[in-house]
N, C-alpha and C positions, 0 to 999 in steps of 0.2 A: 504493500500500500504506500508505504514512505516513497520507494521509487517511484511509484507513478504517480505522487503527487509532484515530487521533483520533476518529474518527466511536464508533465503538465506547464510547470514553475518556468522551465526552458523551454518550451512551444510558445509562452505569452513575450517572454520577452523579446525570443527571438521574428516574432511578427512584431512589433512593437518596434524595431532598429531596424529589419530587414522586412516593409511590407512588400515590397515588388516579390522576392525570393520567397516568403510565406505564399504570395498567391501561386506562383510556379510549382512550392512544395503541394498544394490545393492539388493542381489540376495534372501533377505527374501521377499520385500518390489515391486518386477517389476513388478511381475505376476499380482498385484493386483494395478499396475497404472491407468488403464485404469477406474476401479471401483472407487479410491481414489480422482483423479483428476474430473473424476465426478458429483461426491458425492459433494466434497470442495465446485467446481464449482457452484454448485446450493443451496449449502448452506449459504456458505457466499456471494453468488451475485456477482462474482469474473465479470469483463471485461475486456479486451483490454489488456495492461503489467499487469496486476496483476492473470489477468489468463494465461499468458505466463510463470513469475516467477511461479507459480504452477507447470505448466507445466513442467515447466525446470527443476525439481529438482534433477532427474538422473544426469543431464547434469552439475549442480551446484556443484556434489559431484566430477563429472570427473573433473571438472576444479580446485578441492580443490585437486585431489589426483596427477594431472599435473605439480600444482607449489609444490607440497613435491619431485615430479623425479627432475623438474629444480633446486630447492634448493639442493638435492643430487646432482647433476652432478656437479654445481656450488663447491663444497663442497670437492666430491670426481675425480674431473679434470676428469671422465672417464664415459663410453655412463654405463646405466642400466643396461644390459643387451649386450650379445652373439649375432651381427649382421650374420643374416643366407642369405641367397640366395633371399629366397622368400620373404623379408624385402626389399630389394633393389629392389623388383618386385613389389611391391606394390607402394613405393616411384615412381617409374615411371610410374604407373597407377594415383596416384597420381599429378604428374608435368602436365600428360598428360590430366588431368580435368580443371588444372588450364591455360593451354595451349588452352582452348577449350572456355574459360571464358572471357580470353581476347580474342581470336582472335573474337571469334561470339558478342562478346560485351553481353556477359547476364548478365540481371539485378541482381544489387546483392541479391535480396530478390530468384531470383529463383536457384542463383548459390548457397547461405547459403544453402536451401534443398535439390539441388542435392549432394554438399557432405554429409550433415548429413545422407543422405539414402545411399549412395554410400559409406562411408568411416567409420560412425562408430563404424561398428563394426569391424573394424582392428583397429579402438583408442584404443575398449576395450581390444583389441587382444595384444596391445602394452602395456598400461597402466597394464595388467596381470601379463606380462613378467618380468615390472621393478622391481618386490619384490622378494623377496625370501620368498619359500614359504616351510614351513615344513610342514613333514607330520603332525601332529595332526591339523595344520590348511588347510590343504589339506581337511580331512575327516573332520572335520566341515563346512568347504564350500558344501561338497557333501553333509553333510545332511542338510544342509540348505534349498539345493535345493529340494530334494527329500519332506521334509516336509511342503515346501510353494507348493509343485505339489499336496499332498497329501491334501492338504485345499481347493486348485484349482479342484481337481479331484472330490471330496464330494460334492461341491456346485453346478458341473457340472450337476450328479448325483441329486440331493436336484431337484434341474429344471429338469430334465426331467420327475421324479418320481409323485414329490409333489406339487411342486413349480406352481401358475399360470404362463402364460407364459408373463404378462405384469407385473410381480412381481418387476422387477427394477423400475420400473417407480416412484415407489414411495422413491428412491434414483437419481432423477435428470437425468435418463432418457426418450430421445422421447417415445412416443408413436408408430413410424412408427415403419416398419418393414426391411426398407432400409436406408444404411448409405449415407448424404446428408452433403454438405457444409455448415460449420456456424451454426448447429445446435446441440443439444446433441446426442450421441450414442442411436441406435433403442436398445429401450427394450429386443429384440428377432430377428429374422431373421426366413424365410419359406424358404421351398424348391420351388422358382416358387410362383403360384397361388394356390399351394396344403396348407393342414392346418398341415402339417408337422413342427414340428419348431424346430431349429439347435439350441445347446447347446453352449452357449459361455462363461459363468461363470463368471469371472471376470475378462476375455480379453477383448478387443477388437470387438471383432467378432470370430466365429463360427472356421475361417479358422485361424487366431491366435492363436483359442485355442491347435487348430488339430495340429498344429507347435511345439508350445512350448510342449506341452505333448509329444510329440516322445522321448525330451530328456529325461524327467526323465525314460520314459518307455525302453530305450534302456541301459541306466545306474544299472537299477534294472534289468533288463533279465542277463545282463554280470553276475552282484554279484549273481543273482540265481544260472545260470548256474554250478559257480563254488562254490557256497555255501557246506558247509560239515556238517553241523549243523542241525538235522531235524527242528527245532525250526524257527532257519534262514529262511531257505527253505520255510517254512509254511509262515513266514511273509513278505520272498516277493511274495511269491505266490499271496497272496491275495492283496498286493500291486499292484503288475503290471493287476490281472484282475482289479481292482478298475479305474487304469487308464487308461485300454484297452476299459473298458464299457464306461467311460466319451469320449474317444477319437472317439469310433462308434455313441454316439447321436450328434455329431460335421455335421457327416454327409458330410465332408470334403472330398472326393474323392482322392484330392493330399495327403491329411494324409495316407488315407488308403492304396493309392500304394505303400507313404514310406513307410509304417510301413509293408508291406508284404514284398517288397525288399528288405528292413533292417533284418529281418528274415534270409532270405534266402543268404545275407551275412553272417550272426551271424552265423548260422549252417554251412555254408559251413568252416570259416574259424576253426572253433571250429572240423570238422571232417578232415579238412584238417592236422590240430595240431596232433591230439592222434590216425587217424584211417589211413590205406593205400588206396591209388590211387581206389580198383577197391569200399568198402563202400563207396567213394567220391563220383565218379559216378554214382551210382544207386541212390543213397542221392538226387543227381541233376535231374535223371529222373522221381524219383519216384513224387520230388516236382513241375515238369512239366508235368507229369501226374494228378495231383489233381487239380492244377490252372486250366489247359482246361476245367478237367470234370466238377468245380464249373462254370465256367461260361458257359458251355452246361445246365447246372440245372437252372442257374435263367434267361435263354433265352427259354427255350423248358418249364418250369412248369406250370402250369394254373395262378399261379400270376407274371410269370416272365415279361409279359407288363406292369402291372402295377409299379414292384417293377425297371424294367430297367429304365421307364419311369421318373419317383419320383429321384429314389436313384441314378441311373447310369446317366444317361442324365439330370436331374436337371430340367425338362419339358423343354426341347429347349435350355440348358444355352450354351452348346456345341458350338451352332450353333454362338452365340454372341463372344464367347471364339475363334472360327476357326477363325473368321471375326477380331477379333482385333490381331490377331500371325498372318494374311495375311497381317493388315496394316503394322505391323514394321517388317516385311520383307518386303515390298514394299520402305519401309524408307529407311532400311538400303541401297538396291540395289541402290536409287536416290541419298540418300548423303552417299555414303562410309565413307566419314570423318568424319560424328556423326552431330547431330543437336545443342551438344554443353550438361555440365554440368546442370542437373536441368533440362533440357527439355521434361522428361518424366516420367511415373509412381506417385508416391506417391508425389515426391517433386512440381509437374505441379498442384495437388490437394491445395498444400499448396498456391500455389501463387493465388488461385482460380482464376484458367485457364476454359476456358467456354470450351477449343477443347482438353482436357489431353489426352494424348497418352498411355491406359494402357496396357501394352505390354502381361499380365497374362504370362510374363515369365522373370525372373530377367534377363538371359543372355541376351535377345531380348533387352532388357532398356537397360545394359551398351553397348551393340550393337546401338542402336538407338542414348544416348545422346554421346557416346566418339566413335564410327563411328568402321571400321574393325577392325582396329588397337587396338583400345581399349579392344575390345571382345578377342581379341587373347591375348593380357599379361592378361587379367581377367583369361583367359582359364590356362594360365601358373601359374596361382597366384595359381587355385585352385590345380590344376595339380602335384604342391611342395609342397601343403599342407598336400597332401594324402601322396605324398611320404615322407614326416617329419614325420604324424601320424604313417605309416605304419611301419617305422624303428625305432620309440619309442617302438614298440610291442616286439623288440630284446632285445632294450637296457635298459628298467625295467624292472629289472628280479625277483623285490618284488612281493607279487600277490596283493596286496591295489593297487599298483602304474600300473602292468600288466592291471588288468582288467579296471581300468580305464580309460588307455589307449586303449583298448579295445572298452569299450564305446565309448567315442570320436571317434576313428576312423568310427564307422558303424558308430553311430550320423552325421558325416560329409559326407557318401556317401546318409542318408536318407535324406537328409536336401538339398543337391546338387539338389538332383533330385527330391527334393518338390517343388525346384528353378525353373523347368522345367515349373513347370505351373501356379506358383505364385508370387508374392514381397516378397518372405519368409523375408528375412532382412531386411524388413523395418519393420517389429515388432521388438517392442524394446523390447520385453521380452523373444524374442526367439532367437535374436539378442545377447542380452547382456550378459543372461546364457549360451549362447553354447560358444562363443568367447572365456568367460571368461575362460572358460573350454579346450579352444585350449589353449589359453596362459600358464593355468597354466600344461599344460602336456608338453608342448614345452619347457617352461623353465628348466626341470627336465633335459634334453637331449640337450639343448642347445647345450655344450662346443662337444659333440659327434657327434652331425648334424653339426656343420659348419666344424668340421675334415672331415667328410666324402663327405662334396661338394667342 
């Protein structure tokens, strides 16, 4: 316990002297929390607050690189950063949780997890914004990312190829094959009762993994696209199928609709840019042409029951999935007002609730715990984020800082609408690299976004 509270002691400070390096240790160091914590866990026999302080240690660095803002503000008498619109939208989503905490009276152990799932990835979104950030350290955080994805992606790969499928076990994972309260992460995960089994690497799970890989895969398609280099070109080529094939043995269905959507954002806006109105249009028919005929092909072909059965419908998961999006729509309709901070999804898990409420859609949760009202400034939150990302697209006019901005932006409509059928934001690793990544494009455009609202 002494150690890791020392351990902890030298995380604050060391974000506190070195915040640039703290964010870099963030985003080399997330992908692989889920494997680390662990690991630790079953190594050193960790329990109760010593495997919490473990646990926490993202959260240890946020709080090191919080008191370096308060110390600047203190310092420099003035806020971080460029107060935007959609700042003040949040803050009021915000008041609006803590307005829901006290009125419903929840316990503070369930209100601590509904904001942690609920809020932080706008901390990391905030804490982003407060530095200044130059490009050479721009493009080191971007390759950060891309090379902890590309470690992620191989091992993804390693397991489905090579790997037995109870290979973790003998790093401090269950043996089951489903995630349970109070116990270690399953080894593997199946499709159903099938002998299929979903790739999850060193997330979390399967549909973690499927999340976080959209971004680097959306990040490297932008820099292909405009790459001029045949050399380049070659090595994202193989790059992005590397994490095209890890994100298919995921098996993740939410992945896979972002990642076709996201596509067909990417192209559209990219032919909308260099080509006229009537190649726009065919561009759009012709990629709604292909979608119908693929899924006339794997309904009509001799393996198309088995492979809809397995891959498309998950043997029946559908059926469990319709049933919990009818409950919280039923919720919302009884209490308009919200059931209150904390009272559903990931954070009801944490207070090991025997009745969690899992909505298998983020909007349906901030709908469920902060009531209509809530759902509707969430709606507006996202709603100015696009329009922020979107009009960064005008105003870098570098191509590093362009396509980047680029990335981000599709990354935020794939990720929105992964939201549709998931807790995508309560992984903290899909969470904390995409945020971090809204932050630091926002901050570029800042003083330009709050002229133009």
């Amino acid at each position: 316990m002494i150690i890791l509270v020392i351990f902890a002691l030298a995380l604050i400070i060391f974000s506190f002297l070195k915040p640039k390096w703290a964010f870099y240790l963030l985003l080399a160091l997330i992908p692989f929390h889920a494997f680390l914590f662990t690991t630790f866990n079953e190594l050193l026999n960790l329990t109760g607050r010593s495997s919490q302080i473990l646990a926490s240690w993202k959260e240890i660095i946020m709080f090191g690189l919080i008191l370096r803002i308060l110390w600047q503000i203190v310092k420099t008498r003035k806020p971080p950063f460029k107060i935007l619109f959609v700042d003040k939208i949040i803050a009021l989503l915000f008041l609006l949780g803590i307005s829901t905490m006290i009125f419903f009276l929840i316990p503070l152990k369930s209100a601590f997890w509904g904001f942690r799932f609920d809020f932080e990835m706008f901390l990391i979104y905030f804490l982003a914004r407060s530095y200044v950030w130059k490009k050479p350290e721009i493009q080191k955080s971007v390759l950060i990312i891309l090379s902890s994805a590309m470690i992620v992606a191989l091992f993804a790969l390693l397991q489905a190829w090579f790997l037995p499928a109870d290979f973790l076990t003998h790093f401090g994972y269950s043996s089951g094959v489903n995630w349970q309260q109070a116990i270690a992460l399953p080894a593997y995960q199946t499709i159903g009762a099938s002998n299929v089994v979903r790739m999850q690497s060193f997330l979390a799970g399967p549909n973690q993994l499927g999340s976080y890989l959209l971004i680097p895969i959306f990040i490297s398609l932008v820099y292909l696209i405009s790459a001029k280099s045949n050399k380049l070109k070659l090595l994202l080529t193989v790059y992005c199928l590397l994490l095209i094939f890890s994100l298919f043995y995921t098996y993740s269905r939410s992945a896979w609709l972002a990642f076709a959507a996201g596509l067909v954002v990417l192209i559209l806006i990219k032919i909308k840019q260099r080509y006229p109105l009537k190649t726009f249009l065919i561009t759009m028919s012709a990629i709604f042409v292909v979608l119908i005929g693929l899924l006339i092909f794997i309904q009509y072909q001799p393996f198309g029951i088995k492979f809809a059965d397995v891959y498309i419908n998950h043997q029946g998961s559908n059926l469990e999935r319709f049933s919990r999006l009818q409950a919280s729509f039923e919720t919302i309709i009884k209490t308009p007002w919200g059931l209150g901070i904390g009272q559903a999804g990931q954070a009801q898990l944490h207070s090991m609730s025997a009745t969690a409420l899992i909505s298998e859609n983020w909007y349906l949760q901030i709908g469920v715990e902060l009531g209509i009202l809530g759902l509707i400034i969430y709606l507006l939150v996202i709603y100015h984020f696009l329009k922020n990302l979107w009009q960064t697209l005008k105003f870098l006019t570098g191509k590093f800082g362009h396509d980047l901005s680029l990335a981000v932006f599709s990354g935020f409509i794939v990720l929105s609408l992964h939201a549709m059928f998931l807790h995508t934001w309560s992984d903290i690793s899909t969470a904390l690299t995409f945020w971090f990544l809204v932050g630091l494009i926002l901050t570029q455009t800042s003083t330009k976004l709050q002229k133009s609202t």
